[in-house]
ZADO-1210 file (C-alpha; in nm, 4 decimals, padded with zeros to 6 digits):
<atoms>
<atom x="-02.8202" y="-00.5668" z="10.0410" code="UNK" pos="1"/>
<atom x="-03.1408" y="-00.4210" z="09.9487" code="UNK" pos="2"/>
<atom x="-02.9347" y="-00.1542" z="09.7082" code="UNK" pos="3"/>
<atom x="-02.7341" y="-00.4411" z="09.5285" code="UNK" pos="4"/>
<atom x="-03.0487" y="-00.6334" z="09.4821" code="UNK" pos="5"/>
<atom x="-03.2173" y="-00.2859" z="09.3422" code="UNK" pos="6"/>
<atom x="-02.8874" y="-00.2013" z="09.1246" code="UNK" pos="7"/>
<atom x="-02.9022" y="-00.6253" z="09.0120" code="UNK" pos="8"/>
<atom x="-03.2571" y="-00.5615" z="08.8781" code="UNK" pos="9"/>
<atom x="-03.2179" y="-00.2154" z="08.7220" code="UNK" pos="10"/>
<atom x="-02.9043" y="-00.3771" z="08.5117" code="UNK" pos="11"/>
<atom x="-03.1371" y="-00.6725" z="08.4427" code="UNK" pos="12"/>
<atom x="-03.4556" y="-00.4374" z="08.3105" code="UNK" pos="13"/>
<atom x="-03.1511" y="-00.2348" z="08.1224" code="UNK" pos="14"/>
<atom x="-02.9925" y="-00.5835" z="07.9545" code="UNK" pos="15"/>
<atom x="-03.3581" y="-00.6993" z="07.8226" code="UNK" pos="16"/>
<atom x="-03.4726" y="-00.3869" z="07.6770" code="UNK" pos="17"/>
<atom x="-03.1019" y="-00.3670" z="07.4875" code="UNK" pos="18"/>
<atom x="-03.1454" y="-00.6777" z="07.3646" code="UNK" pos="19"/>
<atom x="-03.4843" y="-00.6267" z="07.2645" code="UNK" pos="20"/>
<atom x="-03.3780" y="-00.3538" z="07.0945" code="UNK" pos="21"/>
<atom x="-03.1069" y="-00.4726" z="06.9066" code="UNK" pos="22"/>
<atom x="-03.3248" y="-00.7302" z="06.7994" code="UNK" pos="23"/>
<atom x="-03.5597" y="-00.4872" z="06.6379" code="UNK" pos="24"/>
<atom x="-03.3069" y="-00.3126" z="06.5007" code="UNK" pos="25"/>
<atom x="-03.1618" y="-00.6158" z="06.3343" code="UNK" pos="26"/>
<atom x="-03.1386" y="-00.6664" z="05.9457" code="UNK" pos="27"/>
<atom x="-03.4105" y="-00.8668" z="05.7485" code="UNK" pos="28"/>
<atom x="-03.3176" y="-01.2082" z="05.5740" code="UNK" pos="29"/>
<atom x="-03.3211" y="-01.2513" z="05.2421" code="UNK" pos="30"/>
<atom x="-03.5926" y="-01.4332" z="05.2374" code="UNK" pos="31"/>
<atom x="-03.8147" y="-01.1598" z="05.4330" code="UNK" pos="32"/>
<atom x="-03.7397" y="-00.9403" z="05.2162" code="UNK" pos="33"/>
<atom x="-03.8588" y="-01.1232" z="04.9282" code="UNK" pos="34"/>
<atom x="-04.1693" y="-01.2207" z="05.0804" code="UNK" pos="35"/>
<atom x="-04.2312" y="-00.8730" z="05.1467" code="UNK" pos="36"/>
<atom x="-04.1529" y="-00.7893" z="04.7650" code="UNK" pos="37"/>
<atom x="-04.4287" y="-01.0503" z="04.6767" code="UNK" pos="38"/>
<atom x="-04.6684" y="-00.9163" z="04.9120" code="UNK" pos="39"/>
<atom x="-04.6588" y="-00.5653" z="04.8372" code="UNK" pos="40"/>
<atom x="-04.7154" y="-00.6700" z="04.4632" code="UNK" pos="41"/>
<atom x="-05.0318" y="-00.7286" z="04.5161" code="UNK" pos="42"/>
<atom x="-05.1623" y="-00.4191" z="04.7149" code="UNK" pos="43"/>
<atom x="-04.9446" y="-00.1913" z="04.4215" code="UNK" pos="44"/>
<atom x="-05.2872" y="-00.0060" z="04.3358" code="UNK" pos="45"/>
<atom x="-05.2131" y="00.3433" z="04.1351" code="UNK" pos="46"/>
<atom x="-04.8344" y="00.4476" z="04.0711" code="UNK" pos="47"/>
<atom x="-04.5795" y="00.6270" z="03.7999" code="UNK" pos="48"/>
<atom x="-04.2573" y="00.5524" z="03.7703" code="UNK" pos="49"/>
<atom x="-03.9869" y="00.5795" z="03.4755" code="UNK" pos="50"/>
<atom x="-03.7379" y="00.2847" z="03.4521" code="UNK" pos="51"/>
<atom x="-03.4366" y="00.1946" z="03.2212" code="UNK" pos="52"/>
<atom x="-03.4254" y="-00.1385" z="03.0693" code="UNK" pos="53"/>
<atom x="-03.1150" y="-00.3478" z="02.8889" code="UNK" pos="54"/>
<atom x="-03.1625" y="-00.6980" z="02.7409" code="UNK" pos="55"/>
<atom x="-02.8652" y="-00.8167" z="02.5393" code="UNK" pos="56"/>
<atom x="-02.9681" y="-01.0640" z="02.2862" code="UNK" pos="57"/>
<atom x="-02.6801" y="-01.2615" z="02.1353" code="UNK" pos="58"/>
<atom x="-02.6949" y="-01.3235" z="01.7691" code="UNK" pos="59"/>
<atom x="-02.6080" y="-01.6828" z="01.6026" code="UNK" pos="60"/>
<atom x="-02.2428" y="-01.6172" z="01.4315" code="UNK" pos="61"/>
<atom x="-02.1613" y="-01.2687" z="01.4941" code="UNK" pos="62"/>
<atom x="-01.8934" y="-01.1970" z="01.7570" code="UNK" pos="63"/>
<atom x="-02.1020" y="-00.9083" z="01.9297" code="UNK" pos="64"/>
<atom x="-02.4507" y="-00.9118" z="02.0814" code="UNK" pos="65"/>
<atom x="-02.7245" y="-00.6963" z="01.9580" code="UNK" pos="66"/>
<atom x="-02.8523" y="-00.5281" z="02.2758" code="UNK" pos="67"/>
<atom x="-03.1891" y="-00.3977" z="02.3346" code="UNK" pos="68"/>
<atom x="-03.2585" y="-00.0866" z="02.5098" code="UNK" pos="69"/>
<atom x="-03.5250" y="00.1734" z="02.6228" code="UNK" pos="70"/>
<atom x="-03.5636" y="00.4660" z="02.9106" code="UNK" pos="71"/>
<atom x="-03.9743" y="00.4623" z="02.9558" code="UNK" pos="72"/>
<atom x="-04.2630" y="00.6479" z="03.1584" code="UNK" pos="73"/>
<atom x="-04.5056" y="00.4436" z="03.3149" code="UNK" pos="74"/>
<atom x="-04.8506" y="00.5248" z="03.4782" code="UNK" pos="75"/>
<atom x="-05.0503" y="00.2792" z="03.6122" code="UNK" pos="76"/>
<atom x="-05.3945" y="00.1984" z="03.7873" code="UNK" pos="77"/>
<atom x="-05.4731" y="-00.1758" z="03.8715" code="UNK" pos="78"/>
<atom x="-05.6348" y="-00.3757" z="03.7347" code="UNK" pos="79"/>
<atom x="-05.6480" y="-00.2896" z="03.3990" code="UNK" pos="80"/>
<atom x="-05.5687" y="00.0586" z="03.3036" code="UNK" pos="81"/>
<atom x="-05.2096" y="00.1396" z="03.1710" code="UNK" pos="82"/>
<atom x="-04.9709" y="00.4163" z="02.9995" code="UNK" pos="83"/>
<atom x="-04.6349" y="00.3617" z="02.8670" code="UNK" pos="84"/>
<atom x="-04.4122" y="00.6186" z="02.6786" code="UNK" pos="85"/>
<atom x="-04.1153" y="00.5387" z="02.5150" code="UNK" pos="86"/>
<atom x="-03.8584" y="00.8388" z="02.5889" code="UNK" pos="87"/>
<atom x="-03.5091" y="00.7255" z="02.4456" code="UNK" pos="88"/>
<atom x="-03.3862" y="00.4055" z="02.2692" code="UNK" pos="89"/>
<atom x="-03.5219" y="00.1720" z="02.0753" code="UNK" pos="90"/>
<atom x="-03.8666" y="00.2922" z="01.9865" code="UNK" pos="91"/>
<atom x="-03.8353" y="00.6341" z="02.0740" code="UNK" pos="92"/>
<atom x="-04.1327" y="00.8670" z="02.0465" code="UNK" pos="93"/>
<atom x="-04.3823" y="00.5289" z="02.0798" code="UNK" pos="94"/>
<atom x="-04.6981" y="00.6388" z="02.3268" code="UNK" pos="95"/>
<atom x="-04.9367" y="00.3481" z="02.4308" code="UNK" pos="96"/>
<atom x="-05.2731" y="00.3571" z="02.6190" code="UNK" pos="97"/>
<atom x="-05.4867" y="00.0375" z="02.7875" code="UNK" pos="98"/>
<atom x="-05.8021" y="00.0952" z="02.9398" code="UNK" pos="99"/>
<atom x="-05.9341" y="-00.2045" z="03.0087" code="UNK" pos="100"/>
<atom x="-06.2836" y="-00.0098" z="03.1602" code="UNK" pos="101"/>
<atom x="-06.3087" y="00.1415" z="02.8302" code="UNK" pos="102"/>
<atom x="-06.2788" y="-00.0753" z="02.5412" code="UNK" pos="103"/>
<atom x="-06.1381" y="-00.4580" z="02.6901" code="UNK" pos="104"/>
<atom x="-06.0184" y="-00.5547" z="02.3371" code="UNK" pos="105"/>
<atom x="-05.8056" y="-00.2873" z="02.1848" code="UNK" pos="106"/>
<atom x="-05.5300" y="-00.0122" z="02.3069" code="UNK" pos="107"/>
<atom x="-05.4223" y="00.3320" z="02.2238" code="UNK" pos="108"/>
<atom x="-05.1141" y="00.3648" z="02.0261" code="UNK" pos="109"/>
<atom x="-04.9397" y="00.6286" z="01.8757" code="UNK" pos="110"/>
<atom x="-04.5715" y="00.6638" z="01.6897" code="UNK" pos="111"/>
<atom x="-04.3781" y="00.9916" z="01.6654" code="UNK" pos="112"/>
<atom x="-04.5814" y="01.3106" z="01.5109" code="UNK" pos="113"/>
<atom x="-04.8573" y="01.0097" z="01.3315" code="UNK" pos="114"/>
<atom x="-05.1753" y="01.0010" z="01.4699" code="UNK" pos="115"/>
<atom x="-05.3081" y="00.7878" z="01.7353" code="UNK" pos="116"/>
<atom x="-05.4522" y="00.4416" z="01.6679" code="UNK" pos="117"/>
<atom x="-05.6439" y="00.1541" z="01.7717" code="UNK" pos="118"/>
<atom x="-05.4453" y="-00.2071" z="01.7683" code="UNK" pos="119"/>
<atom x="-05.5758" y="-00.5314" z="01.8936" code="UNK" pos="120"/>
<atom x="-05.4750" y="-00.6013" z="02.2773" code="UNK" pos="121"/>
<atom x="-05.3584" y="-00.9452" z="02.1560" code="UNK" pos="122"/>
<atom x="-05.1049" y="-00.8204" z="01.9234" code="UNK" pos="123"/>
<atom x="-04.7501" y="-00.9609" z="01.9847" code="UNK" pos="124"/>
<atom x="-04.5982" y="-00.6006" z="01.9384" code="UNK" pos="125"/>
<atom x="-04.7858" y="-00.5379" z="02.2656" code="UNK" pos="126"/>
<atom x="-04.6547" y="-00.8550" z="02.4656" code="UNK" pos="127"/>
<atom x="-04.3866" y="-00.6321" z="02.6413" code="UNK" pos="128"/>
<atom x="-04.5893" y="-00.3131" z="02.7322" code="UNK" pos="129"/>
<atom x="-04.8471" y="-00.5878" z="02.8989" code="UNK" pos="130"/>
<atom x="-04.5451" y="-00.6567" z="03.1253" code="UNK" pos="131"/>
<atom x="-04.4495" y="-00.3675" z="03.2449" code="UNK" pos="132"/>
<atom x="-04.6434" y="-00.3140" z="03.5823" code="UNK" pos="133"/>
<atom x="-04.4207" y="-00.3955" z="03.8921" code="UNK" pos="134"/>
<atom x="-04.6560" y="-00.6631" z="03.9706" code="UNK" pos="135"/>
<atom x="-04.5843" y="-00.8432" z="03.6334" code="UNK" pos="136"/>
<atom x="-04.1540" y="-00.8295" z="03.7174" code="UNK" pos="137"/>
<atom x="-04.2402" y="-00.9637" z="04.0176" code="UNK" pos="138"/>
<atom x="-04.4254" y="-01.2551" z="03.9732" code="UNK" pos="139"/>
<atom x="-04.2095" y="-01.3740" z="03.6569" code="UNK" pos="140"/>
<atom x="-03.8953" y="-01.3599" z="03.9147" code="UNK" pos="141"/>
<atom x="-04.0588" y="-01.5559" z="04.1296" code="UNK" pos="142"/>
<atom x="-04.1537" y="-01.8369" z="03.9215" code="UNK" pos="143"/>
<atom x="-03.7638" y="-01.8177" z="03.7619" code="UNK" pos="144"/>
<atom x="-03.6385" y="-01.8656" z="04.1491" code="UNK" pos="145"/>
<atom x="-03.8506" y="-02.1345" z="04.2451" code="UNK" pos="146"/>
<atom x="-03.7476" y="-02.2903" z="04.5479" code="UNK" pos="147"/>
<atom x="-03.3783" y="-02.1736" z="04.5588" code="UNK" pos="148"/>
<atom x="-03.3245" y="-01.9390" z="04.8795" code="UNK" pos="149"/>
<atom x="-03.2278" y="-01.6237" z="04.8509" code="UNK" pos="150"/>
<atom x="-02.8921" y="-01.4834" z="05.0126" code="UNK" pos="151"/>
<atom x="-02.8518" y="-01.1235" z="05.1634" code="UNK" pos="152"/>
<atom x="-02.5624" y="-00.9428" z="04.9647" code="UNK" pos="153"/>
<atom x="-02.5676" y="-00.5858" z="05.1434" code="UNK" pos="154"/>
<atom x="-02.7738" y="-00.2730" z="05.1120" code="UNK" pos="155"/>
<atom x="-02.7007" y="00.0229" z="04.8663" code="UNK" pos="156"/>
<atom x="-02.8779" y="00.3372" z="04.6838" code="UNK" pos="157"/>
<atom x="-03.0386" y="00.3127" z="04.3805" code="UNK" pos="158"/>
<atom x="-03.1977" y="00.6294" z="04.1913" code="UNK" pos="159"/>
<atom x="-03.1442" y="00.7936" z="04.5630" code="UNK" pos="160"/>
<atom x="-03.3301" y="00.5529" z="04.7616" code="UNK" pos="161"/>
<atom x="-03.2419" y="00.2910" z="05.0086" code="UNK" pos="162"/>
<atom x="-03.2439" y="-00.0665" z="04.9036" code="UNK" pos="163"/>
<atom x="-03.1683" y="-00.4154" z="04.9979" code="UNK" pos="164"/>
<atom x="-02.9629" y="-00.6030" z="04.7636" code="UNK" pos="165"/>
<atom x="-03.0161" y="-00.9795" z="04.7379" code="UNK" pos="166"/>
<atom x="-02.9239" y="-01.2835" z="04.5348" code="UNK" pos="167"/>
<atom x="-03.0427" y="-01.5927" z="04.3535" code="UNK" pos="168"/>
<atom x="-02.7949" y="-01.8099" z="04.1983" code="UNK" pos="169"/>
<atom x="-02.7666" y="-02.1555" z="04.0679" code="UNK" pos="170"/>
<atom x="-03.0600" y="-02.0909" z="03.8794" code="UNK" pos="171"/>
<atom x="-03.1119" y="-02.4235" z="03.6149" code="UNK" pos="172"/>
<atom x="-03.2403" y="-02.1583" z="03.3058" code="UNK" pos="173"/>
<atom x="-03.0214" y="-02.2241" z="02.9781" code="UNK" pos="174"/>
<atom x="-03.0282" y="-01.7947" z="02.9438" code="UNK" pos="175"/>
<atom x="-02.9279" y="-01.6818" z="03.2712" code="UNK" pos="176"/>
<atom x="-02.7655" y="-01.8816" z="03.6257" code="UNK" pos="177"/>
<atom x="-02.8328" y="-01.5423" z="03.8943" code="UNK" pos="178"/>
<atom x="-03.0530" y="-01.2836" z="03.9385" code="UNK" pos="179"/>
<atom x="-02.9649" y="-00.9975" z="04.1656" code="UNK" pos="180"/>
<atom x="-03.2792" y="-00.8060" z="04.3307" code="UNK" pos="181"/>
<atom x="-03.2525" y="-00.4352" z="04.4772" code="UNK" pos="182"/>
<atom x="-03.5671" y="-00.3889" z="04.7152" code="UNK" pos="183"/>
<atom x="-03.6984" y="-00.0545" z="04.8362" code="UNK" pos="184"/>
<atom x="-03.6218" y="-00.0653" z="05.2178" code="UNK" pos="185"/>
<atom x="-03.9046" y="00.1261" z="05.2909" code="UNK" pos="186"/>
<atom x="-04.1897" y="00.0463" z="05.0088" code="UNK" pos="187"/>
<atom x="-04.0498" y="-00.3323" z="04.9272" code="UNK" pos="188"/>
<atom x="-04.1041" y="-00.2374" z="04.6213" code="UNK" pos="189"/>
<atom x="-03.8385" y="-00.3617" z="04.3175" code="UNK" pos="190"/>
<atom x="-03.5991" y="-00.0774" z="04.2260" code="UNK" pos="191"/>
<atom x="-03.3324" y="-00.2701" z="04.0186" code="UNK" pos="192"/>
<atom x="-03.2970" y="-00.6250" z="03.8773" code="UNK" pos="193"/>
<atom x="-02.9936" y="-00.8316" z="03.7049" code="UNK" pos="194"/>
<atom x="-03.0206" y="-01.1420" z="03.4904" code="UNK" pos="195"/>
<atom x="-02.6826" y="-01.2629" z="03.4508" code="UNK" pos="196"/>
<atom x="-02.5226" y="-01.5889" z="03.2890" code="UNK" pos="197"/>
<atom x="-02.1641" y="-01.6698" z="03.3242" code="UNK" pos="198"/>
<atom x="-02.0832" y="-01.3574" z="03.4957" code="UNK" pos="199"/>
<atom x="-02.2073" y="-01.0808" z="03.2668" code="UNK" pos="200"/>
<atom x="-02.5726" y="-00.9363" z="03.2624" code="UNK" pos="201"/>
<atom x="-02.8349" y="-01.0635" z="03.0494" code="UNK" pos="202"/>
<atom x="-03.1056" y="-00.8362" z="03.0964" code="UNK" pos="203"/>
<atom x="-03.1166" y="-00.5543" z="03.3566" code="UNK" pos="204"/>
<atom x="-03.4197" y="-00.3032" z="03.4561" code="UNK" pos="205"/>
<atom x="-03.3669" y="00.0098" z="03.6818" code="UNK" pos="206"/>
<atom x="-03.6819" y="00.2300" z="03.8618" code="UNK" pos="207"/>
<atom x="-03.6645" y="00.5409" z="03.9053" code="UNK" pos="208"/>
<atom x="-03.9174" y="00.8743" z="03.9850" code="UNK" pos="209"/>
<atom x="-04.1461" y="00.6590" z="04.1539" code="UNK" pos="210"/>
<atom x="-04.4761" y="00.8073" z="04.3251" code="UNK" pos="211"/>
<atom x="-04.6485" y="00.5380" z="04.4953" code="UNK" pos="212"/>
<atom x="-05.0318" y="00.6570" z="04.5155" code="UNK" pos="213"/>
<atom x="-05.0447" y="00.8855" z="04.2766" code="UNK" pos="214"/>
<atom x="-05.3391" y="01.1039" z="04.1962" code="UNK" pos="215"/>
<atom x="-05.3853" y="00.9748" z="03.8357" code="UNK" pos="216"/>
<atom x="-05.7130" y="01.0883" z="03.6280" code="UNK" pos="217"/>
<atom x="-05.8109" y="01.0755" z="03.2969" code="UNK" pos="218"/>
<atom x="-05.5967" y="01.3274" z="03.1489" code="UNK" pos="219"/>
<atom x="-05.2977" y="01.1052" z="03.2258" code="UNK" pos="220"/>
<atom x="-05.4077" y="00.8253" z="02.9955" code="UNK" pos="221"/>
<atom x="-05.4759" y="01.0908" z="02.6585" code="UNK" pos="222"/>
<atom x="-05.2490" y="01.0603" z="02.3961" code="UNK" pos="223"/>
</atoms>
């Protein structure tokens, strides 16, 4: 007796700690993992990165869409210092600089082989490269979403790295109905997002290279 009761409780100790593992081991929801995406937003302090970006903007009476398109380098420190460099597509060759510790009012910007000049932070040529932290993509998709719930949709590699791919849909915006998020399983940070209306994408942005905590200095932010 006292060997089945011993047996009993080692099969007991064995079942909890499987099932405690397999509990650990299980999947995130959809909507941990975009809490954790909104989270980690905020605590994004020094990075580079290069990303890929495709908006398609239909045009009033013309059978095809013009589309918009750009492969960039980005170097960032938060708050407010910021480097963006234009490497293929549209605007090619364009080189911009915010330091926000050096002169609040103005940034660095600089077009093919002409010299480097100063342009006014508030001009509306500059609207896009203001956008273009992580932090920024994050917090616009999260105000699109609202309250709709996200929905888990698999996991797959993007740019070699390991990410979760979820889904908003039923969106009420008159340019796009679903956006489709792919979310570093390790970082939680965003490596690919879709906009898409009617089935075909909108406007889609890929990340790739990514050092989290760089060692950025000065001499990144010269151009």
């Amino acid at each position: 007796m006292r060997k089945l009761l011993t047996a009993l409780c080692v099969a007991a100790v064995a079942l909890a700690v499987s099932s405690r593992a397999s509990i650990a081991d299980a999947p995130p929801t959809a909507s941990e993992v975009f809490d954790a995406l909104v989270k980690r937003a905020d605590t994004l302090k020094q990075y580079k990165l290069a990303f890929d970006y495709l908006k398609a903007h239909p045009e009033s009476g013309k059978s095809k869409a013009r589309a918009e398109s750009r492969k960039c380098m980005y170097w960032h420190i938060a708050p407010d210092v910021m480097r963006l460099d234009v490497v293929d597509g549209d605007d090619k060759g364009s080189k911009v600089v915010y330091n926000g510790k050096v002169k609040k009012s103005h940034v660095r910007a600089k077009q093919g082989i002409i010299p480097a000049i100063w342009v006014g932070k508030d001009d509306p040529r500059l609207a896009g490269f203001f956008k273009s932290d992580w932090k920024s993509d994050v917090m616009e998709i999260k105000g699109e979403v609202g309250d709709v719930a996200p929905k888990m949709t698999g996991a797959e590699k993007i740019a070699g790295r390991d990410a979760w791919k979820i889904e908003f849909s039923g969106l009420k915006n008159p340019e796009f109905d679903k956006i489709t998020l792919w979310v570093d399983k390790k970082e939680s940070v965003l490596l690919q997002y879709e906009r898409r209306k009617g089935g075909a994408v909108f406007e889609k942005k890929t990340w790739s290279e990514i050092e989290i905590d760089a060692k950025l200095g000065p001499q990144d932010f010269k151009i």
